[in-house]
C-alpha positions as CSV (number, residue, x, y, z in Angstrom):
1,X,0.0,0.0,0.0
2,X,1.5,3.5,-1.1
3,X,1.9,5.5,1.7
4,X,-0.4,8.5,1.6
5,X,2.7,11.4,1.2
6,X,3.6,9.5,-1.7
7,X,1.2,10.5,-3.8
8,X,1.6,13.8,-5.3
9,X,-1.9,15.4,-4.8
10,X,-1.8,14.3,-1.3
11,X,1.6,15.7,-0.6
12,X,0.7,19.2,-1.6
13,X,-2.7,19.4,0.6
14,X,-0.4,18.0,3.5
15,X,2.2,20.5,3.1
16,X,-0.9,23.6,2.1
17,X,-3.2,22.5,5.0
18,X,0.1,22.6,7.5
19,X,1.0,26.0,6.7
20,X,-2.6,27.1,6.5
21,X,-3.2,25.6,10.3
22,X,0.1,26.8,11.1
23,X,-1.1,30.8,10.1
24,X,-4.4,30.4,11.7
25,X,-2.1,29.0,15.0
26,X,0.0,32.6,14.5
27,X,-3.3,34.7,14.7
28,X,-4.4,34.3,18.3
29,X,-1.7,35.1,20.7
30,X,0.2,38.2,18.1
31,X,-3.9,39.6,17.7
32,X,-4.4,39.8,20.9
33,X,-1.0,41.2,22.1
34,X,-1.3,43.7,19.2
35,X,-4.7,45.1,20.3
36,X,-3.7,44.7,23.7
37,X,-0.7,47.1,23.0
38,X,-2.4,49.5,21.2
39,X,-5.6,49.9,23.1
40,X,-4.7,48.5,26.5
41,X,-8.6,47.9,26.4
42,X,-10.3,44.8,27.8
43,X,-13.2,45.4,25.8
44,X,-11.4,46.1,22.3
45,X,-9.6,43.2,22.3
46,X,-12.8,40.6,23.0
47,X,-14.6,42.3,20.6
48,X,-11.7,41.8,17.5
49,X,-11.3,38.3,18.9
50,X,-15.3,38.0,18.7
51,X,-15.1,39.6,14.6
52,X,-13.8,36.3,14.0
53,X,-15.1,33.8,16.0
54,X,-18.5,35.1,15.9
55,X,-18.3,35.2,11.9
56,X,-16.5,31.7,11.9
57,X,-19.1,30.4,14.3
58,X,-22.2,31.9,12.1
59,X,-21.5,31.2,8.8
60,X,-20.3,27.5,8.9
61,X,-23.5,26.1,8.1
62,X,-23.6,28.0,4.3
63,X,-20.0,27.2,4.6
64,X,-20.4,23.7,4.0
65,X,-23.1,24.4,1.5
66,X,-20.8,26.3,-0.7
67,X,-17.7,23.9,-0.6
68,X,-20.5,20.9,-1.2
69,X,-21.7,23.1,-4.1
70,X,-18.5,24.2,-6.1
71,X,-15.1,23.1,-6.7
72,X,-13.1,21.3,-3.8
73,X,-10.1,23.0,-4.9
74,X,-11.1,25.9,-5.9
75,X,-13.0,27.0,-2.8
76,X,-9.9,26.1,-0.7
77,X,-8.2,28.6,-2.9
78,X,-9.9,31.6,-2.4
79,X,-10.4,30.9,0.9
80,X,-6.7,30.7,1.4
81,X,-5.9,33.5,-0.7
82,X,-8.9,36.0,1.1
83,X,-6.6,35.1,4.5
84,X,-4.0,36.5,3.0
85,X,-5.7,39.7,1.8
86,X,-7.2,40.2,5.2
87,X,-3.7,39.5,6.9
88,X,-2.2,42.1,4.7
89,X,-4.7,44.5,5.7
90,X,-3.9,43.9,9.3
91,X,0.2,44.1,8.7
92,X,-0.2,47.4,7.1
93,X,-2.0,48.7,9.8
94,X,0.2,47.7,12.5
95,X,3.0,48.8,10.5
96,X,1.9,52.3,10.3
97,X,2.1,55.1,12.7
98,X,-2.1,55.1,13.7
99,X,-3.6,51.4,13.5
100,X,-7.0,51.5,12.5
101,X,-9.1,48.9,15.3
102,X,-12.0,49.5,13.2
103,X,-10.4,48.2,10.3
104,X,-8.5,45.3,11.5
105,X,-11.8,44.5,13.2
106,X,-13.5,44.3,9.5
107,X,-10.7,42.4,8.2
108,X,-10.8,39.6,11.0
109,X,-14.8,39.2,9.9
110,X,-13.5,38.5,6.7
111,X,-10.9,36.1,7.6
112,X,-13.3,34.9,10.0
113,X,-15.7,33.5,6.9
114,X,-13.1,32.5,5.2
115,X,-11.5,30.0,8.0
116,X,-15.4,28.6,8.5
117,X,-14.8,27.6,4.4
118,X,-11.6,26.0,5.2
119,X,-12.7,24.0,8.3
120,X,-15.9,22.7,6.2
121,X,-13.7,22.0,2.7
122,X,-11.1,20.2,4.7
123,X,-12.6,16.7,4.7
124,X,-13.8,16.4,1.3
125,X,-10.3,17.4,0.2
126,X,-8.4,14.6,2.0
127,X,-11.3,11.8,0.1
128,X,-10.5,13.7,-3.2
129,X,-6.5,13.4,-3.0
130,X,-6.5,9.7,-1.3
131,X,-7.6,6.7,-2.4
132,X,-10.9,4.9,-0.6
133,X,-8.5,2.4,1.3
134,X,-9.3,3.0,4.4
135,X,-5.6,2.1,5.6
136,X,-4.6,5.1,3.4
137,X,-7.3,7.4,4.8
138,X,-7.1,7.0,8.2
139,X,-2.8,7.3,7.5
140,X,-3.5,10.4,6.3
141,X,-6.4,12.0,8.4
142,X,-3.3,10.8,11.6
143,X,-1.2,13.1,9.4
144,X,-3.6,15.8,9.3
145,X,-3.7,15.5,12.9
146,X,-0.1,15.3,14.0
147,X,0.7,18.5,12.3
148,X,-2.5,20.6,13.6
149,X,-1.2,19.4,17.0
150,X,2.6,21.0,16.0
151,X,1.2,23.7,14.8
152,X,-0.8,24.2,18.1
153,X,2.1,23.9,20.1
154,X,4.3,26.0,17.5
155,X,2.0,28.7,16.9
156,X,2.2,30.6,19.8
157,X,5.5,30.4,20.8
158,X,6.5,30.8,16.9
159,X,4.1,34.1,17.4
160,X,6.0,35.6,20.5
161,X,9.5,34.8,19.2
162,X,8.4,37.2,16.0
163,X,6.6,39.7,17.9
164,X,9.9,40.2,20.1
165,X,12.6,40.0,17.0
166,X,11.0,42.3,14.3
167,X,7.6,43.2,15.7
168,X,3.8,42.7,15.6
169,X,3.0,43.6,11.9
170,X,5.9,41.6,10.6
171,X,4.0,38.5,12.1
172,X,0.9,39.3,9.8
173,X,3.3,39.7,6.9
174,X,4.7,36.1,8.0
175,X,0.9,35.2,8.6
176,X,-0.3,36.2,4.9
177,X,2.8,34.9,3.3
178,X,2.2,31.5,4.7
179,X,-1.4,32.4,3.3
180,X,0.0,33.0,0.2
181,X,2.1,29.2,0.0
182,X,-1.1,27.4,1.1
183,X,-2.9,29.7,-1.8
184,X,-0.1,28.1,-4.5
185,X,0.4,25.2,-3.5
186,X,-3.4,24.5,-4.0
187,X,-3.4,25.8,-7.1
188,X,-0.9,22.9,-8.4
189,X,-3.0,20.0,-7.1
190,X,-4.8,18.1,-9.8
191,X,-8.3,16.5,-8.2
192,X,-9.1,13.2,-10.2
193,X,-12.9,13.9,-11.2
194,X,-12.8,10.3,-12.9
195,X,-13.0,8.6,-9.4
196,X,-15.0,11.0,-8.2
197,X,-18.0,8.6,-9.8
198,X,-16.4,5.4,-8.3
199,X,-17.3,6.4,-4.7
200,X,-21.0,7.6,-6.0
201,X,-20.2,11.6,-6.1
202,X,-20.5,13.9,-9.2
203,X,-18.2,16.6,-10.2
204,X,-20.9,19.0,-9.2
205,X,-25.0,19.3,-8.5
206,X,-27.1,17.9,-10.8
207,X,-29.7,20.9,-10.6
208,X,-29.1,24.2,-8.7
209,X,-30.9,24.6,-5.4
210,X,-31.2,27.3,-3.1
211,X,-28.3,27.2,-0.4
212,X,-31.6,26.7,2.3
213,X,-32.3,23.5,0.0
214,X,-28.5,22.7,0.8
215,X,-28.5,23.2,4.6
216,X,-31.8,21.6,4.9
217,X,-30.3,18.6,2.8
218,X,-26.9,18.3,4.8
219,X,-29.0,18.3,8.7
220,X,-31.0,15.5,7.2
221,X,-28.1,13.7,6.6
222,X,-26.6,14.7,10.5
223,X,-30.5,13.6,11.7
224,X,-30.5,10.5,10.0
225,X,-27.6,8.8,11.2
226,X,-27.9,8.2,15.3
227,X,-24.2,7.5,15.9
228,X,-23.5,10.7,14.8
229,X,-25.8,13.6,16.2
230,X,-25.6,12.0,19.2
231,X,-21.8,11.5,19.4
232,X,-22.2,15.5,18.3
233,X,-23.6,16.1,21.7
234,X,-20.9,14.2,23.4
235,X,-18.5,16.2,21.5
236,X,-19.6,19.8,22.4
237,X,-20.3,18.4,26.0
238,X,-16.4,17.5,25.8
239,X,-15.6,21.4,24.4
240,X,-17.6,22.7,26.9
241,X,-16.0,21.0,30.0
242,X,-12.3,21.5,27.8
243,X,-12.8,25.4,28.2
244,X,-14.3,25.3,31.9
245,X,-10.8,23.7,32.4
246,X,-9.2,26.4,30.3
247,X,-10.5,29.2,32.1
248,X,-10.4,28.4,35.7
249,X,-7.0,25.9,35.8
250,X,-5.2,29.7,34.8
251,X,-6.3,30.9,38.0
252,X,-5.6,27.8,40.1
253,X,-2.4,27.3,39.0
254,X,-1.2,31.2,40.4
255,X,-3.0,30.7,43.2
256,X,-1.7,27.2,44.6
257,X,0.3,25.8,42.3
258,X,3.2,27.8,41.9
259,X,2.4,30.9,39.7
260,X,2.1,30.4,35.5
261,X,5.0,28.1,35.0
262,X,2.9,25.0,36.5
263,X,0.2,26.2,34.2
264,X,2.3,26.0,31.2
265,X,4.0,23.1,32.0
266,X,-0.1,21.1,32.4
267,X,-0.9,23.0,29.0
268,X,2.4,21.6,27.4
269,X,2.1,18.1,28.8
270,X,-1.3,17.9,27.0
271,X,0.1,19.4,23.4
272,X,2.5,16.3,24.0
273,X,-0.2,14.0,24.2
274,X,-2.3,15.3,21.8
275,X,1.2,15.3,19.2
276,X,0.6,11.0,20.6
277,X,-2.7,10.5,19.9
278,X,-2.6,11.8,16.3
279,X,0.4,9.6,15.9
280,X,-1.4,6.2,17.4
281,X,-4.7,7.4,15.0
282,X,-2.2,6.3,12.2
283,X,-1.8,2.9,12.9
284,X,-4.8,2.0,15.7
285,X,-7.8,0.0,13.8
286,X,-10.8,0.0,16.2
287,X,-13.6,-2.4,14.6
288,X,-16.3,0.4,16.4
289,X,-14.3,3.5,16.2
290,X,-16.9,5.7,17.2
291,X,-17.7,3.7,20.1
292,X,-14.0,3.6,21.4
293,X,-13.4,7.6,20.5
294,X,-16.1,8.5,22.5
295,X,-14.9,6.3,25.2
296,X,-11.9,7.9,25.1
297,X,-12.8,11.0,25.5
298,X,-14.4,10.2,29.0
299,X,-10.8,10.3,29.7
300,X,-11.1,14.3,30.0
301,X,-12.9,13.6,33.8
302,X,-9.2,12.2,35.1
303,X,-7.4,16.3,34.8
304,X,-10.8,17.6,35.9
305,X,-11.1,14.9,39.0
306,X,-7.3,15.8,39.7
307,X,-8.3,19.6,39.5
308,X,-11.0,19.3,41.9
309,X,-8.7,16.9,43.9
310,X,-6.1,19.6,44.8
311,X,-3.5,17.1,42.9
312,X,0.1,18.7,42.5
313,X,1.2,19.5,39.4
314,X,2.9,16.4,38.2
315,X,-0.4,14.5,38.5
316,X,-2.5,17.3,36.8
317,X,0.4,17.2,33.6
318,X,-0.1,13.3,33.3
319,X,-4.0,13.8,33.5
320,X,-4.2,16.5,30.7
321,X,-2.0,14.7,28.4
322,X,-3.6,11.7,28.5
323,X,-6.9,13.2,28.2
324,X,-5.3,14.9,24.9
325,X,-4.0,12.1,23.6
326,X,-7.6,11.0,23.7
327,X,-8.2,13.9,21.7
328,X,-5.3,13.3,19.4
329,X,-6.4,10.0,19.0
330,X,-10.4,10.9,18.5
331,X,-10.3,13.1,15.8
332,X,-8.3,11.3,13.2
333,X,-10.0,8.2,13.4
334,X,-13.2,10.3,13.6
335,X,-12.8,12.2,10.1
336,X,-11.7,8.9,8.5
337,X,-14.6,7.3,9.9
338,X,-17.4,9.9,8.6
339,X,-15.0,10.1,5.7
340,X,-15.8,6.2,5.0
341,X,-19.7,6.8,5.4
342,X,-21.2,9.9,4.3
343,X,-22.2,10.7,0.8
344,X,-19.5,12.7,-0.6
345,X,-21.5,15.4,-2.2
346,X,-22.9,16.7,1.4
347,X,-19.2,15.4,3.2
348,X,-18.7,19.5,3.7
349,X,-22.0,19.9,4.7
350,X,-22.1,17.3,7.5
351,X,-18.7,18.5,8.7
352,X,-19.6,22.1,8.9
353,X,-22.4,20.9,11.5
354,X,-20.0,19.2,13.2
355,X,-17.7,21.9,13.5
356,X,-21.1,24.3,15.0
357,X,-21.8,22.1,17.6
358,X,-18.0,21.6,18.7
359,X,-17.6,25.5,18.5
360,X,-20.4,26.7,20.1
361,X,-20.2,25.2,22.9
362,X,-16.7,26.9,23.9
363,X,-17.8,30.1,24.4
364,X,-20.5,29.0,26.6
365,X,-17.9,26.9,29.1
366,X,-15.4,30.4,29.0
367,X,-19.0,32.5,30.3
368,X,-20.4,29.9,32.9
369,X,-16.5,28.8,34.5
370,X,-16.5,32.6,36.4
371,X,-20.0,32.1,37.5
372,X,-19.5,28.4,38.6
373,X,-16.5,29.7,40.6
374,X,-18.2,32.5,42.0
375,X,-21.0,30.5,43.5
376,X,-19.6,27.6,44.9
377,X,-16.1,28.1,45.0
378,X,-12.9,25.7,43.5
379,X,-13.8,22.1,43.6
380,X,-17.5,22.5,42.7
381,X,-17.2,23.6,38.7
382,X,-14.3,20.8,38.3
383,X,-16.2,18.1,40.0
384,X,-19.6,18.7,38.1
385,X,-17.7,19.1,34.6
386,X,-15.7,15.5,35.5
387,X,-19.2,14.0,36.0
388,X,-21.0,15.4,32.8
389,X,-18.0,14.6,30.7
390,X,-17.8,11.2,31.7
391,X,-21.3,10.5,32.0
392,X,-22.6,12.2,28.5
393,X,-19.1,10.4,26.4
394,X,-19.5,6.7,27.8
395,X,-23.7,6.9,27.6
396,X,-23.0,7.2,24.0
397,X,-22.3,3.4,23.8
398,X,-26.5,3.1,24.9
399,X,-27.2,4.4,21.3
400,X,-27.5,1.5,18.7
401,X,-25.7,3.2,15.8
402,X,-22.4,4.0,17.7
403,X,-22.2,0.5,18.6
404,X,-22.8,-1.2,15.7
405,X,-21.2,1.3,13.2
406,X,-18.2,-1.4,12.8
407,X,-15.1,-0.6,9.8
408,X,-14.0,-3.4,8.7
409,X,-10.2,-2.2,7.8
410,X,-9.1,-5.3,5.4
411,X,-12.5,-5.2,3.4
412,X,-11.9,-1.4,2.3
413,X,-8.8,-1.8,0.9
414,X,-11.4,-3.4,-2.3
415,X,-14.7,-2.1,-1.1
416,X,-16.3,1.3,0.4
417,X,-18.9,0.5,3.3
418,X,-22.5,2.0,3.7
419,X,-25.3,2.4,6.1
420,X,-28.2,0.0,6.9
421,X,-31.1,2.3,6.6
422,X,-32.7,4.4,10.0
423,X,-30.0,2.1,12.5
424,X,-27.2,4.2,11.4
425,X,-25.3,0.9,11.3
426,X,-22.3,0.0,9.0
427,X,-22.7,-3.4,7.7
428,X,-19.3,-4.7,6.8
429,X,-20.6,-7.0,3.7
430,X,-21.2,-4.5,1.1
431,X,-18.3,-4.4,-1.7
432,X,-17.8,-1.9,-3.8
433,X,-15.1,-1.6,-6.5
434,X,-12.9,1.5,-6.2
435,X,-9.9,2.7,-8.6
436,X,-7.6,5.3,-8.8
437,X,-8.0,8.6,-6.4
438,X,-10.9,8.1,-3.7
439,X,-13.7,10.5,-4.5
440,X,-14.1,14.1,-2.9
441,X,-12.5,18.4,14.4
442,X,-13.7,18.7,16.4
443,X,-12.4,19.9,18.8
């Protein structure tokens, strides 16, 4: 079996989606410092940080519909290439003498619908540059994921190392030139629209719709299958308890634990296991993936537990990174999974209502952690959060479809699997021949 970087097309997604992630990892830490410095307000810098996330978080939904709708390739293009523009923008500003905060705000909208195209288009590009083997797929989806989680972990510091050598606006000229590679190195790949047809997807729609059509089409599709709506909810359940963590383990770490260096040292413990997990996703062939990610991710309740626990810092590192190697693990195996059974023409669809649920439930755990702490203390918040995680992740297995959606690994290396109808259920009989290029996170 060719290994995945092997192939040409595959190879230049890999090394385009890497420097895309990598620019997106850039944006947080040298925006924020950025407005930070030149407003020294509070409230200007959540409400640039919201331009994007808020824009990202909206417009996913006709995100999905327009990568389903048009060309793979091409829609990764422009949004790569509108990143850069809007990057630009923000370099020039910060470059100047009198930064506009109105305009940078405007430009992070932009770039804001723009990264909700890219998170939906991402999928459907990795089925349309690797064959349907499902050895291959899931080798490449662990790619995918082992250098999102570098880029996670490079990004920031990457960010402050530029910000203190040259300054902020040279890190959005870095930031739109990386853009810029993504942009061309897209622009080389060569889809094959042959095999397209061989896993059941045509180059296009047969008739134009409206985009309500669209979305209405693509939630059927999430509504139909029970393994995954409901393994939806455990995921946003998991984002939601991730970013009470996120908020309050900050202010327990400078408060008992030693001041921010025992904070970094949990949060870097957890890139390292999340770097893991991706890597295992490679090689791991769970007969019930979904069942087994899910279960997994229960693991989240062991840094929470320890959290509530008043566990020294040691313990609270080794919970969080194996918690995030749960992740790391999840979210490979996850893609290649959905990869394996939904239609291709509404792939970007379904994954632009995964991303919504994942998404919007982070905000939510950032507003309610304060509150939480406020009313009943430390321990409370942590203790409740390790419950709920635990109890909505491994309750999944009570739902029919997650456990008996089974892959059978050696049977897709010559035939694609597909649903029994209403179960959700992936028989592992069905055989269907496939040839040349295979057709079209979570958290």
């Amino acid at each position: 079996m060719t290994h995945p970087l092997r192939l040409r097309n595959f190879r230049l997604l890999f090394v385009s989606r890497t420097m895309s992630t990598l620019s997106d990892a850039l944006v947080p830490t040298a925006l924020s410092l950025a407005v930070v410095e030149v407003t020294g307000s509070a409230t200007m810098l959540a409400v640039v940080l919201g331009c994007a996330l808020g824009t990202r978080l909206v417009l996913l939904p006709v995100a999905g519909a327009v990568a389903d709708r048009f060309d793979t390739r091409k829609v990764a293009l422009v949004a790569d290439l509108t990143r850069m523009v809007t990057q630009a923008v923000v370099a020039v500003e910060l470059l100047g003498d009198n930064p506009s905060i109105a305009l940078i705000a405007v430009a992070q909208v932009v770039a804001g619908a723009a990264s909700a195209v890219g998170l939906s288009n991402l999928s459907p590009l990795v089925t349309k540059t690797v064959p349907a083997s499902g050895g291959q797929r899931i080798k490449a989806n662990s790619l995918m994921g082992v250098a999102k989680s570098v880029s996670l972990l490079a990004g920031p510091a990457l960010a402050g190392a530029l910000i203190f050598a040259v300054g902020f606006g040279w890190v959005f000229v870095a930031d739109a030139t990386a853009f810029g590679i993504s942009a061309t190195l897209m622009l080389l790949i060569r889809l094959d629209k042959g095999a397209e047809a061989t896993e059941g997807a045509s180059a296009g729609p047969a008739e134009r719709r409206s985009i309500r059509a669209d979305l209405i089409e693509g939630f059927t599709e999430v509504r139909a299958r029970d393994w995954y709506w409901t393994s939806l909810i455990a995921h946003a359940v998991w984002n939601f308890v991730a970013n009470i963590l996120l908020t309050l383990g900050p202010l327990i770490a400078v408060k008992r634990l030693g001041g921010e260096g025992s904070w970094v040292a949990v949060t870097q413990a957890g890139g390292v296991g999340l770097l893991l997990g991706s890597l295992v996703s490679g090689w791991a062939r769970p007969k019930r993936p979904v069942l087994v990610g899910n279960i997994a991710l229960a693991s989240y309740a062991l840094p929470l537990t320890l959290f509530a626990a008043g566990a020294p810092v040691l313990l609270l590192a080794t919970g969080y990174g194996i918690a995030l190697a749960a992740l790391g693990f999840l979210n490979p195996t996850w893609d290649s999974t959905v990869q394996a059974v939904i239609p291709q023409s509404a792939l970007a669809r379904v994954s632009s209502y995964d991303w919504l649920v994942s998404l919007a439930a982070q905000p939510l755990g950032v507003i309610l952690a304060p509150v939480a702490l406020s009313l009943w203390g430390e321990r409370v918040p942590f203790a409740a959060a390790a419950v709920l995680v635990a109890v909505v992740c491994v309750g999944t297995a009570a739902v029919p479809g997650v456990r008996g959606l089974r892959l059978d690994y050696a049977a897709q290396a010559r035939s694609a699997p597909v649903e029994a109808p209403e179960t959700g259920a992936v028989p592992e009989a069905r055989t269907v021949q496939s040839g040349g290029k295979g057709a079209g996170s979570l958290a």
